[in-house]
LONUVO-189400 format. One record per residue: x, y, z of N, C-alpha, C in turn; residue in one letter; residue number from 0. Coordinates in pm, whole numbers, padded with zeros to 5 digits. Each point is the difference from the previous one (the first is absolute). Layout:
<node n_X="X" n_Y="Y" n_Z="Z" ca_X="X" ca_Y="Y" ca_Z="Z" c_X="X" c_Y="Y" c_Z="Z" volum="A" kolro="NUM"/>
...
END
This chain:
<node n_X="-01044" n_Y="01503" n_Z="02006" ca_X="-00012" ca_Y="-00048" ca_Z="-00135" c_X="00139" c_Y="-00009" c_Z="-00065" volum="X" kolro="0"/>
<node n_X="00044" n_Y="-00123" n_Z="-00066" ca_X="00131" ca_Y="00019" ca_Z="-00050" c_X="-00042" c_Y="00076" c_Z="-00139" volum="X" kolro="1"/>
<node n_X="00181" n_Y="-00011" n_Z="-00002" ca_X="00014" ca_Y="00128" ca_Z="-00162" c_X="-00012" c_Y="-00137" c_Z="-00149" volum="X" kolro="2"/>
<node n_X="-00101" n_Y="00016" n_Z="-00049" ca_X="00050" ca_Y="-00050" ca_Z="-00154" c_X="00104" c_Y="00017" c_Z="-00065" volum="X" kolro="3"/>
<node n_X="00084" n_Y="-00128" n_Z="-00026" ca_X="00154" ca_Y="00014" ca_Z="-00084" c_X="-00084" c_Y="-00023" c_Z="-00139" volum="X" kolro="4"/>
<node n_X="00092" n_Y="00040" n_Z="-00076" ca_X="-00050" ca_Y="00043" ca_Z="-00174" c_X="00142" c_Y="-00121" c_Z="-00051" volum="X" kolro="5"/>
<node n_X="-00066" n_Y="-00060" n_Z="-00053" ca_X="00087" ca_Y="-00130" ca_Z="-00087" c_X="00147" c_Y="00078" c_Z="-00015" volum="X" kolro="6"/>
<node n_X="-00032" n_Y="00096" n_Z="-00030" ca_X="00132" ca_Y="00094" ca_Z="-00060" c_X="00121" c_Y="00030" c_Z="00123" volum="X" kolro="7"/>
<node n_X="-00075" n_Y="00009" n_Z="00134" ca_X="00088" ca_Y="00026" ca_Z="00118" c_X="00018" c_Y="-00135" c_Z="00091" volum="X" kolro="8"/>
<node n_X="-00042" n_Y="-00118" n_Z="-00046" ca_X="00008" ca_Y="-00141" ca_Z="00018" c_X="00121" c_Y="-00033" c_Z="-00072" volum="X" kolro="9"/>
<node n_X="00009" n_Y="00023" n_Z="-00114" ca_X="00125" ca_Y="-00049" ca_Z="-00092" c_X="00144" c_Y="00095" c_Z="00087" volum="X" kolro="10"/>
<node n_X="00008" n_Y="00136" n_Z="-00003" ca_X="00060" ca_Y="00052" ca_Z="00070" c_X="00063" c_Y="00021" c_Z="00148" volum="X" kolro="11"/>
<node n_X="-00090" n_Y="-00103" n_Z="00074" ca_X="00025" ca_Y="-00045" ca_Z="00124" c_X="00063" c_Y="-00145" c_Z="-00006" volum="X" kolro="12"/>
<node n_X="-00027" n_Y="-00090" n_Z="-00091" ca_X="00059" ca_Y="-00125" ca_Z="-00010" c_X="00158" c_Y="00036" c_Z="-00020" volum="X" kolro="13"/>
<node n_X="00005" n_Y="00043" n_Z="-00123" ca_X="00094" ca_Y="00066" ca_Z="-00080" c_X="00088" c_Y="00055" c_Z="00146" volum="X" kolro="14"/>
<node n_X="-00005" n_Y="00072" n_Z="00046" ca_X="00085" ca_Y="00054" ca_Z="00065" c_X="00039" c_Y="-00048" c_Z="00105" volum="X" kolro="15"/>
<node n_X="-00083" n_Y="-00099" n_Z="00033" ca_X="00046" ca_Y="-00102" ca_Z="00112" c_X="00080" c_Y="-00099" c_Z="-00011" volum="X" kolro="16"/>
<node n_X="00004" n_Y="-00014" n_Z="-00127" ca_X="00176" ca_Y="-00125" ca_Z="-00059" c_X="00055" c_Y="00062" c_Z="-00067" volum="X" kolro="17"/>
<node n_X="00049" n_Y="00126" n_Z="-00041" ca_X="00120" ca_Y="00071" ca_Z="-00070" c_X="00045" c_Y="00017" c_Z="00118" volum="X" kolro="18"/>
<node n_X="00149" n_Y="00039" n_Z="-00069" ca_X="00127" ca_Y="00076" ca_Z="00080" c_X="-00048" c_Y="00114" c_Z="-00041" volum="X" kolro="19"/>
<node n_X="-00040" n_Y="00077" n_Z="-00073" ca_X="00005" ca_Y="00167" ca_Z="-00014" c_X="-00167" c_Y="-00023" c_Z="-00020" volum="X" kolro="20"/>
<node n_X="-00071" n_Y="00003" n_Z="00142" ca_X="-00176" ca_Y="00036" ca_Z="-00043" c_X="-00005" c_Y="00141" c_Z="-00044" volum="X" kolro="21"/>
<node n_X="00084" n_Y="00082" n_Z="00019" ca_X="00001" ca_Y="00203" ca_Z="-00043" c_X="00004" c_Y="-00018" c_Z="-00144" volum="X" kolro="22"/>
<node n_X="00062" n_Y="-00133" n_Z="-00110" ca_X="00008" ca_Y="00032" ca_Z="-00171" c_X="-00125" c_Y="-00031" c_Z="-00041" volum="X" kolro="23"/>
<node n_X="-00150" n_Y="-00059" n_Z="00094" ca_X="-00078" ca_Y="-00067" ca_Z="-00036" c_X="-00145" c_Y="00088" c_Z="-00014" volum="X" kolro="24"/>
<node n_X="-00039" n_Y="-00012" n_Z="-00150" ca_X="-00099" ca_Y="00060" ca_Z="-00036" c_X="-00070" c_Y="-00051" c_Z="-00083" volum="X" kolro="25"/>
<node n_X="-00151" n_Y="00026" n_Z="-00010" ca_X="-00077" ca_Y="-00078" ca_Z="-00067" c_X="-00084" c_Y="00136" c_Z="-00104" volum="X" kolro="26"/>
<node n_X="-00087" n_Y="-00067" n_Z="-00092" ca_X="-00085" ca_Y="00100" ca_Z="-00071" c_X="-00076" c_Y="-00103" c_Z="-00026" volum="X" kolro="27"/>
<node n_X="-00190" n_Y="00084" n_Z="-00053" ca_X="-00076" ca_Y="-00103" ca_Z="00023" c_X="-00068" c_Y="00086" c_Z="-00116" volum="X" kolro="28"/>
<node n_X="-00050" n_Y="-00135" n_Z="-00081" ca_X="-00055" ca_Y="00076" ca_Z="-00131" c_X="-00158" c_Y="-00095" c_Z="00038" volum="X" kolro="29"/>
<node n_X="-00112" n_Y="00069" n_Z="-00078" ca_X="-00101" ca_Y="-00081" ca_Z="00009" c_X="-00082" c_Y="-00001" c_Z="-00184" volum="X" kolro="30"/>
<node n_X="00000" n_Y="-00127" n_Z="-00022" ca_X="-00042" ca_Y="00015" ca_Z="-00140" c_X="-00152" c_Y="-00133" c_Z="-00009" volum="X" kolro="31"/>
<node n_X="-00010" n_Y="-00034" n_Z="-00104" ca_X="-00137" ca_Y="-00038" ca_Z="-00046" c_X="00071" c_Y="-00182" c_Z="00021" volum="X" kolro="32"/>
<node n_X="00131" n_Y="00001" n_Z="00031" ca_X="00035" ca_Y="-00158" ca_Z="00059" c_X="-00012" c_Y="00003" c_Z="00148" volum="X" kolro="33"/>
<node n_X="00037" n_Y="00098" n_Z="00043" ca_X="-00011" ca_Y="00013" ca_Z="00175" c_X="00085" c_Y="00064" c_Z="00046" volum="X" kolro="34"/>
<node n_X="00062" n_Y="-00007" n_Z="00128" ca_X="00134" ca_Y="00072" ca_Z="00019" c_X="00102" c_Y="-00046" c_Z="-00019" volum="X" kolro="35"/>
<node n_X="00126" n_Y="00073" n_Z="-00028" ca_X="00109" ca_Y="-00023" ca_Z="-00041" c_X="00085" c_Y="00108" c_Z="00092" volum="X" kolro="36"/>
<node n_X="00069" n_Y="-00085" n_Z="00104" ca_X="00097" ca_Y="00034" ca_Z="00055" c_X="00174" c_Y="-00002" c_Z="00017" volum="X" kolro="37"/>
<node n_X="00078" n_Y="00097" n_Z="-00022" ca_X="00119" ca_Y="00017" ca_Z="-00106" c_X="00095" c_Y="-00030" c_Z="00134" volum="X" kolro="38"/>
<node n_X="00108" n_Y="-00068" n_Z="00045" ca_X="00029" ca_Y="00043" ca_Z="00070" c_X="00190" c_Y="00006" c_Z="-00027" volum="X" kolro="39"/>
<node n_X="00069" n_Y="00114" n_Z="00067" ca_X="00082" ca_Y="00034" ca_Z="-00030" c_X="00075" c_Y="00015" c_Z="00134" volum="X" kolro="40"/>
<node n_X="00156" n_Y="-00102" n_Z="-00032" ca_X="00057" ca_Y="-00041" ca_Z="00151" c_X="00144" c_Y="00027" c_Z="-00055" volum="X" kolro="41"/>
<node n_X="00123" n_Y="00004" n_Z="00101" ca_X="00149" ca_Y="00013" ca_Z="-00003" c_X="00023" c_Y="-00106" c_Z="-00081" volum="X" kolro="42"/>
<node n_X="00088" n_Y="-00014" n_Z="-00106" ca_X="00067" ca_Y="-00106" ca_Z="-00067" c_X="00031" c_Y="-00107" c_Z="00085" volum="X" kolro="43"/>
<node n_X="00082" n_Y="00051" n_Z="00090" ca_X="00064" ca_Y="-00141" ca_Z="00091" c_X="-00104" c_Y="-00053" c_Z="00120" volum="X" kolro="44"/>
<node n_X="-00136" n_Y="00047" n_Z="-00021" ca_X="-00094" ca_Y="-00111" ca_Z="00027" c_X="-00087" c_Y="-00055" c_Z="-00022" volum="X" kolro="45"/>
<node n_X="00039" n_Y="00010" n_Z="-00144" ca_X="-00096" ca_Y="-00069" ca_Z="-00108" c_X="-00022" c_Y="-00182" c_Z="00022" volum="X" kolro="46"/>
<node n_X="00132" n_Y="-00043" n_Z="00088" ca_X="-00007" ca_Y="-00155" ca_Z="00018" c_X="-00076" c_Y="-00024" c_Z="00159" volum="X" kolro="47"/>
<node n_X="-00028" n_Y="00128" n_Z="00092" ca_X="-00088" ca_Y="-00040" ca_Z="00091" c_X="-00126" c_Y="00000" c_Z="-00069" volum="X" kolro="48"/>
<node n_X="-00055" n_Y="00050" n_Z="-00121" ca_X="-00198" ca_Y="00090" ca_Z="00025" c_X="-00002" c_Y="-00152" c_Z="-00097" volum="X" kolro="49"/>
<node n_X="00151" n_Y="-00016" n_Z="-00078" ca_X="-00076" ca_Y="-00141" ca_Z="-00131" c_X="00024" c_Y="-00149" c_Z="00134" volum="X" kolro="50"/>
<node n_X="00104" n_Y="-00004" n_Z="00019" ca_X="-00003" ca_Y="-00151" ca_Z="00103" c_X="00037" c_Y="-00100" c_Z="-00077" volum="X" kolro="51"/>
<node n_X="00074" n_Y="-00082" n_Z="00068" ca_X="-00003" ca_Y="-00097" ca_Z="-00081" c_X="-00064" c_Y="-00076" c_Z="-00107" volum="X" kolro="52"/>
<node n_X="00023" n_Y="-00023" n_Z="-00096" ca_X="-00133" ca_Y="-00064" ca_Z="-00115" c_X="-00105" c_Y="00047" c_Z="00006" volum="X" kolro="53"/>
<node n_X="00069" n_Y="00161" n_Z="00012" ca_X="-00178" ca_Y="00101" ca_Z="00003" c_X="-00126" c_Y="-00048" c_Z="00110" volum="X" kolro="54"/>
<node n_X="00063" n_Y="-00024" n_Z="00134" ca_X="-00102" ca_Y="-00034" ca_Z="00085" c_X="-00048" c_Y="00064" c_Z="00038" volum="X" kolro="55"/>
<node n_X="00078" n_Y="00129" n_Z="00071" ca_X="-00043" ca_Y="00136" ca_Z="00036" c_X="-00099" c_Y="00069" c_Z="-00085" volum="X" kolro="56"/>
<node n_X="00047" n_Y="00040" n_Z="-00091" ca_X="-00072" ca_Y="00043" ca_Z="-00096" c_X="-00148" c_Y="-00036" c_Z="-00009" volum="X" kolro="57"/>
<node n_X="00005" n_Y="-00133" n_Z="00027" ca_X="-00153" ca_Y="-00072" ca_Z="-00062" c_X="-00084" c_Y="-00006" c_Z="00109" volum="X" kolro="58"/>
<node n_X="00110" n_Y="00028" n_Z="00093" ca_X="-00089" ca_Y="-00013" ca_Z="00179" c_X="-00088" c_Y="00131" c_Z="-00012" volum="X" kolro="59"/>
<node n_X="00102" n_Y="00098" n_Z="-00051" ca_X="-00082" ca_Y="00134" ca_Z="-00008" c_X="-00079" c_Y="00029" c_Z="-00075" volum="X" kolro="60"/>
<node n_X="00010" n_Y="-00102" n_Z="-00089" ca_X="-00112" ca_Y="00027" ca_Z="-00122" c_X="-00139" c_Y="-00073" c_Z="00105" volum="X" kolro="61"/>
<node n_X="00014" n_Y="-00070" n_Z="00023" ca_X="-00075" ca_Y="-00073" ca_Z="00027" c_X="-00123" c_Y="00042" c_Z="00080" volum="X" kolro="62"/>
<node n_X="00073" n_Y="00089" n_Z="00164" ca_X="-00042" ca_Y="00042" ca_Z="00103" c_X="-00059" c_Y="00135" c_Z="-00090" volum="X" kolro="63"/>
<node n_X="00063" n_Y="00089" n_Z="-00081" ca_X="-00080" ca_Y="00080" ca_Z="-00081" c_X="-00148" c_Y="-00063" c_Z="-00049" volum="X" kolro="64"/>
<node n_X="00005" n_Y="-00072" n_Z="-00054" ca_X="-00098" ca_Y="00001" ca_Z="-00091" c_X="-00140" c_Y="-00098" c_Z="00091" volum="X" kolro="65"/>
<node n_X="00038" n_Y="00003" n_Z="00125" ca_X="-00076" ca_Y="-00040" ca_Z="00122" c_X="-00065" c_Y="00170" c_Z="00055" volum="X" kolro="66"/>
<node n_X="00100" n_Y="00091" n_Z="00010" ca_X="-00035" ca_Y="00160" ca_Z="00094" c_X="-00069" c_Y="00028" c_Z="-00161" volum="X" kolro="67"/>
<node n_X="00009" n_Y="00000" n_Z="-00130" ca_X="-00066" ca_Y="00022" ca_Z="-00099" c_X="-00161" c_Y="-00107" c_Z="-00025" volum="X" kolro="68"/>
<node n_X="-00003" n_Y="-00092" n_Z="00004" ca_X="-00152" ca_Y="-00095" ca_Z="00007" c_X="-00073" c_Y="00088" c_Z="00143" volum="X" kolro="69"/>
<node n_X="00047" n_Y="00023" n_Z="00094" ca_X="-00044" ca_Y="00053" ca_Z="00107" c_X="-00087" c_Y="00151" c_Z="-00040" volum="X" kolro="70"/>
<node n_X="00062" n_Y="00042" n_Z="-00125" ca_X="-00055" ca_Y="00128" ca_Z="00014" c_X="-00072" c_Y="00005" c_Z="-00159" volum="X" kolro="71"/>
<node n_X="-00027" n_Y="-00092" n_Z="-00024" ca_X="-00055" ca_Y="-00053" ca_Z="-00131" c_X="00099" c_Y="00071" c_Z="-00117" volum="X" kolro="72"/>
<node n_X="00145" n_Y="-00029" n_Z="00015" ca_X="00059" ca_Y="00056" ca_Z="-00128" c_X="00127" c_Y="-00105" c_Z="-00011" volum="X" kolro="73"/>
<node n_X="00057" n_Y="00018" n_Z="-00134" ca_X="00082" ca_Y="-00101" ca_Z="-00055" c_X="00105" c_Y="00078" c_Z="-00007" volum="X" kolro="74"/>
<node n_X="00113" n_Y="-00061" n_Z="00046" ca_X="00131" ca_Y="00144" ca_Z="00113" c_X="00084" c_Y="-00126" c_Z="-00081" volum="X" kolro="75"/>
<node n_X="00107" n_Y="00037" n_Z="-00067" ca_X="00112" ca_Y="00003" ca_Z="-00071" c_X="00130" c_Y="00058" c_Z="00056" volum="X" kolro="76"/>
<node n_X="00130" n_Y="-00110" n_Z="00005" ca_X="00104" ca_Y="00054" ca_Z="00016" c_X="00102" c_Y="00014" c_Z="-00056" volum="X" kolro="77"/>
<node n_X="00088" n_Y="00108" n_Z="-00034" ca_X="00111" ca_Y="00005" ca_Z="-00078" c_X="00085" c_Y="00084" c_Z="00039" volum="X" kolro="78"/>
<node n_X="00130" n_Y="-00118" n_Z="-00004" ca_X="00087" ca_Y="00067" ca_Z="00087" c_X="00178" c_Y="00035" c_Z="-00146" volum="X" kolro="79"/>
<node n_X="-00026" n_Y="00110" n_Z="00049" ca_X="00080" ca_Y="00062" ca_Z="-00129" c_X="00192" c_Y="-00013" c_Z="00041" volum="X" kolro="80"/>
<node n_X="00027" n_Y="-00043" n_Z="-00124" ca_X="00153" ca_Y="-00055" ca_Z="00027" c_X="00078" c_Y="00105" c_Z="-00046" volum="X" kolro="81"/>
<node n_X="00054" n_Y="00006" n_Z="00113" ca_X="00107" ca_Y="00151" ca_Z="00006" c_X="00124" c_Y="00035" c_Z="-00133" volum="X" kolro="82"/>
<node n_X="00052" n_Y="00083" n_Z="-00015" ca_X="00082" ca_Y="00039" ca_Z="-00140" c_X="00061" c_Y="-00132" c_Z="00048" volum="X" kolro="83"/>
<node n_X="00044" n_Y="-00048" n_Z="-00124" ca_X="00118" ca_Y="-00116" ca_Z="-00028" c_X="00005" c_Y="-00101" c_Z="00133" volum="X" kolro="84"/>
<node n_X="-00135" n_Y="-00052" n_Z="00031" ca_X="-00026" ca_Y="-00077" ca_Z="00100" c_X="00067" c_Y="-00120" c_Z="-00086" volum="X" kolro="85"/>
<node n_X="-00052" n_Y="-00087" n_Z="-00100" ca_X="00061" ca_Y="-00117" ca_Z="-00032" c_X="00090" c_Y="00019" c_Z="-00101" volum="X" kolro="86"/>
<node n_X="00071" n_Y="00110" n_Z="-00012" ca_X="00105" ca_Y="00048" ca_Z="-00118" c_X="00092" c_Y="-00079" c_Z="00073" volum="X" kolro="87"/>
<node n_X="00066" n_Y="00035" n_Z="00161" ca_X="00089" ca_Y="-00028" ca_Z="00066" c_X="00038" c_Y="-00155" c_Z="00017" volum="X" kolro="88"/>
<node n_X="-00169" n_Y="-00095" n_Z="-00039" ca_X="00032" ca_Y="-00125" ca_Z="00037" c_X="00074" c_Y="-00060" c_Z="-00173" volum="X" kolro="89"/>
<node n_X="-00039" n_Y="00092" n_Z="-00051" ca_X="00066" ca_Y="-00010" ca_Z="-00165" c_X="00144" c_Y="-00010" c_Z="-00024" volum="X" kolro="90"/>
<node n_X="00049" n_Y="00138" n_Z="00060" ca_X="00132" ca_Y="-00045" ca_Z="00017" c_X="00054" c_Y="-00043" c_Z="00083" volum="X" kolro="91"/>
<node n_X="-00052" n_Y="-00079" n_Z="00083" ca_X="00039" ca_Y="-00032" ca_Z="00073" c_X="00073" c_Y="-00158" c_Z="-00069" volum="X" kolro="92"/>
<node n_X="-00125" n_Y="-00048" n_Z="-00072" ca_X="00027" ca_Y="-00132" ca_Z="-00071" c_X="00101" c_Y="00034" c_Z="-00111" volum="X" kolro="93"/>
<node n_X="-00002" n_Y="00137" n_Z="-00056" ca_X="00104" ca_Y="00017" ca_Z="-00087" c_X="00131" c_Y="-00012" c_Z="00068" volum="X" kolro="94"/>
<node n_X="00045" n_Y="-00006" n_Z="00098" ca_X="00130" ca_Y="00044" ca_Z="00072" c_X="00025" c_Y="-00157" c_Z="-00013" volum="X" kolro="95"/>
<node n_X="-00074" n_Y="-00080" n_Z="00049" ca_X="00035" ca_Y="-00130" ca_Z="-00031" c_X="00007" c_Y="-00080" c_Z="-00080" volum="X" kolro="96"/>
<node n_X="-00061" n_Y="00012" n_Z="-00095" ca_X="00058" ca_Y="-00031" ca_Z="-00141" c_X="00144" c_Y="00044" c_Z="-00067" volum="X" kolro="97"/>
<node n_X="00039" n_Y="00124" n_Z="00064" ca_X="00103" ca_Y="00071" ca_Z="-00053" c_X="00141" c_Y="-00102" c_Z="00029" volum="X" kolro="98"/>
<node n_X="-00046" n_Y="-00034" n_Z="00157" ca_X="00115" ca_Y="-00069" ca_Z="00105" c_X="-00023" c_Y="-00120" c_Z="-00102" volum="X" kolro="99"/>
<node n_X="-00081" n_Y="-00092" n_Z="-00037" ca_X="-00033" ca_Y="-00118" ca_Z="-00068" c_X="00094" c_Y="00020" c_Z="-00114" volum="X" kolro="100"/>
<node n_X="-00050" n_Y="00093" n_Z="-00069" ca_X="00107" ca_Y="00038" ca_Z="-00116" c_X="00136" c_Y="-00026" c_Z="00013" volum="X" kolro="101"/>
<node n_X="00037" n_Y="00104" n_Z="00083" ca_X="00156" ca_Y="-00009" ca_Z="00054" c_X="00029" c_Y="-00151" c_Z="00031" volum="X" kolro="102"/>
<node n_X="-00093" n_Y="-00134" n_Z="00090" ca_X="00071" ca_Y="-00100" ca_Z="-00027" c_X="00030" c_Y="-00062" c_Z="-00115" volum="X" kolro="103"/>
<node n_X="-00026" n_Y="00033" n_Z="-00125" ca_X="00017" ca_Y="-00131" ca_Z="-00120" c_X="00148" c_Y="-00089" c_Z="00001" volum="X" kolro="104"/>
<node n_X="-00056" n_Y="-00094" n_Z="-00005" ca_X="00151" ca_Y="-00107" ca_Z="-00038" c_X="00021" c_Y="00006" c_Z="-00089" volum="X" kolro="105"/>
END
């Protein structure tokens, strides 16, 4: 007889199969009167494998979730939580270049 995976150890097996650090990868699973809601929490610097290009990844996983969730008659939610100063960095990043912009004026 195989083992039943729990939506929750589905996300965590995907997850760890396209990071560079699968050891930062953890999930929490809340269950409320919308359905489940699964949190998931990954290394900063592979926040651009789990999202993908134009959020493909992301939606792949949403997707295949909420397939292992209809399967078990429940409505499985994903959210994937953006690490301290995940898009602070792309902030200044654009600030640095404006700065250089500055510095050219004629």
């Amino acid at each position: 007889m195989a083992k039943t995976v729990t939506d929750q150890e589905f996300v965590e097996s995907i997850v760890k199969a396209i990071v560079a650090h699968p050891e930062d990868v953890t999930t929490d699973r809340k269950v409320d009167e919308m359905g489940v809601l699964i949190t998931l929490k990954i290394n900063p610097q592979d926040m651009g494998y789990v999202i993908g290009r134009q959020g493909q990844t992301a939606r792949a996983i949403r997707t295949l979730l909420k397939i292992v969730g209809a399967k078990n008659n429940a409505r499985v939610n994903l959210k994937i939580e953006e690490p301290e100063g995940g898009r602070q960095s792309r902030s200044r990043a654009a600030e640095a270049d404006t700065s250089v912009v500055d510095d050219l004026k004629i």
